[in-house]
ZAKETI-242269 format. One record per residue (C-alpha): residue in three letters; x, y, z. Coordinates in steps of 0.25 Angstrom, whole numbers, plus 5000, padded with zeros to 4 digits. Example, Ala and Ser with C-alpha at 12.3 -4.5 7.8 and 13.67 -1.06 7.14 Angstrom:
BEGIN
ALA504949825031
SER505549965029
! end
This chain:
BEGIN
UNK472747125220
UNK473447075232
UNK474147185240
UNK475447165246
UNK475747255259
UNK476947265264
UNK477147265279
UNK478347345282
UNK478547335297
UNK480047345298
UNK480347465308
UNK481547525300
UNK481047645294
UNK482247635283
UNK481847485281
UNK480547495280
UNK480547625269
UNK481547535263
UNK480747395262
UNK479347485258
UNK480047535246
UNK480847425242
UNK479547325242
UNK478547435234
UNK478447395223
UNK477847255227
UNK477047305240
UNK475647375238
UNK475447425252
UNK476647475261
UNK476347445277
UNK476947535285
UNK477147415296
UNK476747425312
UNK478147435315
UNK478547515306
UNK477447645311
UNK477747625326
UNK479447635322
UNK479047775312
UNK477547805314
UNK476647835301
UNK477747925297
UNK478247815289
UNK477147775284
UNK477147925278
UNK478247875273
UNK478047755265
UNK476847835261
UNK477547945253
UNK478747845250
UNK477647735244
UNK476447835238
UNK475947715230
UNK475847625239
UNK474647595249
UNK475247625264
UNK474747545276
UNK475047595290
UNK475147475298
UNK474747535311
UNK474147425317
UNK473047525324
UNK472347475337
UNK471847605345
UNK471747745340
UNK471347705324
UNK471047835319
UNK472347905325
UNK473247805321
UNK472647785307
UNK472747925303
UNK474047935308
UNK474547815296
UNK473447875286
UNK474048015287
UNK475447955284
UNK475047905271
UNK474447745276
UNK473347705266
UNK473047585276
UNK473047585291
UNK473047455298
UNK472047445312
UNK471947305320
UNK470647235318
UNK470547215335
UNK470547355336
UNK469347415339
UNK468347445330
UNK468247615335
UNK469947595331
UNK469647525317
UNK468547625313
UNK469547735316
UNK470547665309
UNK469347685299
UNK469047795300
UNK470447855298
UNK470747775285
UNK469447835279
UNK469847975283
UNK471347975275
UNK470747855265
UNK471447745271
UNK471347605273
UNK471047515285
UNK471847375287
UNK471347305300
UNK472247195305
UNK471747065310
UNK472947035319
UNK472546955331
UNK471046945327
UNK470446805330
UNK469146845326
UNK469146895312
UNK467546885310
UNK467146985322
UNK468447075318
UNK467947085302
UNK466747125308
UNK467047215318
UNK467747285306
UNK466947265295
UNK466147425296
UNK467547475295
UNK467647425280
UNK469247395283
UNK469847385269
UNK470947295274
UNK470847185286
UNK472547115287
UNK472446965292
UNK473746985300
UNK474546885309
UNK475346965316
UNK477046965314
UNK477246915327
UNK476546785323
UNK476846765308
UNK478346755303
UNK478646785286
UNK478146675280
UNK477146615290
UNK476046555283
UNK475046485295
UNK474346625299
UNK474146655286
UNK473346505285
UNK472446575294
UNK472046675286
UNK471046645277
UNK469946625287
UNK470146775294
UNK470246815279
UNK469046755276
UNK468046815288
UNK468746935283
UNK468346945270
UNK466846885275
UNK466647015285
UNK467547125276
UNK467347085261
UNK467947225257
UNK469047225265
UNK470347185260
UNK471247075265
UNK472747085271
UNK473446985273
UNK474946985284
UNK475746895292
UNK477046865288
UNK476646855275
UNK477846815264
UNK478046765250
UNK478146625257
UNK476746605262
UNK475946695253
UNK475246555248
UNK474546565259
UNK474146715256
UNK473646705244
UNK472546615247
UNK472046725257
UNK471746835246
UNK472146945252
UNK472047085246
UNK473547115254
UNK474647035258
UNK475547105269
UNK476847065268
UNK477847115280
UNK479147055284
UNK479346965273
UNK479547085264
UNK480247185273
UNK481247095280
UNK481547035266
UNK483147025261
UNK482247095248
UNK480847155252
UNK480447195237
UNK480747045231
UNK479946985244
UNK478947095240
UNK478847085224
UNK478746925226
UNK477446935235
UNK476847035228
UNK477146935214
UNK476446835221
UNK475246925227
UNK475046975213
UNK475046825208
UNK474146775218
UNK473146895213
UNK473246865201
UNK472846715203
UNK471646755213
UNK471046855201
UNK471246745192
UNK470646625198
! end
């Protein structure tokens, strides 16, 4: 199964409540955007826990410095995945690890601005991360883009080589309109942010790439 997240990053706490319970339905895990912590802290992602109970929670914190702190302040408010920046250092991953074994949590590290993805995947690879993002950050990637995501496949591969258990996420100004260029990736998630949120109608944006997720799965188990 491919796994749609989504990146809920709008700052507008009544917005983004609103956007996380209108798309449900459609989305498997609910990020609790980088935006959206620094406007309400992890309160909100207590929130959307208690609001959501089924569904996986991922606290976007985007941690750099002080990883066990910071991770069991999202893990205590209800985040099943905490995210940490693969250029942190390693002391700051492994206590983004440790943390997330503590509460039973989960580790996504984000390769935003990592060039070389061989020496980071090793760097990481004792940590057993079960989720590494392939990430292009918004400032660079508009909805829709699709020549970062042309880039992808190579990172992906060193990935998979140096982590083989870890799970593949896929972000960058990912929409309906380039999700050809997705599916040959394989991803185990696909993050999907402003293309959903600032939508005239988030849940139809939502249900029609989660459709063609769970088409594309079905084509990959059968080929």
């Amino acid at each position: 199964m491919i796994l749609l997240q989504l990146a809920n990053d709008t700052h507008v706490k009544s917005d983004f409540i609103r956007t996380a319970e209108e798309v449900a339905d459609y989305i498997d895990i609910i990020e609790v955007g980088t935006p959206a912590i620094l406007a309400h802290g992890t309160s909100l992602v207590r929130e959307i826990s208690d609001r959501l109970p089924d569904h996986t929670i991922l606290a976007d914190m985007k941690i750099v410095d002080g990883g066990y702190v910071e991770a069991v302040m999202a893990f205590e408010n209800g985040a099943d995945i905490v995210t940490v920046l693969g250029f942190a250092s390693f002391k700051t991953i492994s206590e983004v690890r440790r943390a997330a074994d503590e509460f039973g949590g989960e580790m996504m590290l984000d390769t935003i601005e990592i060039s070389d993805l061989e020496s980071f995947a090793e760097k990481v690879s004792p940590l057993s991360p079960e989720y590494v993002c392939v990430h292009t950050s918004a400032d660079l990637s508009g909805v829709g883009e699709s020549m970062h995501l042309l880039e992808y496949a190579k990172k992906i591969e060193i990935i998979r080589r140096v982590l083989p258990e870890t799970k593949i996420a896929v972000a960058g100004g990912i929409s309906s309109d380039n999700l050809s260029h997705v599916f040959p990736l394989k991803p185990n998630v696909v993050i999907a942010g402003r293309s959903i949120w600032e939508a005239e109608d988030p849940a139809r944006v939502a249900s029609e790439i989660k459709k063609r997720l769970e088409k594309a799965h079905e084509i990959r188990k059968h080929a």
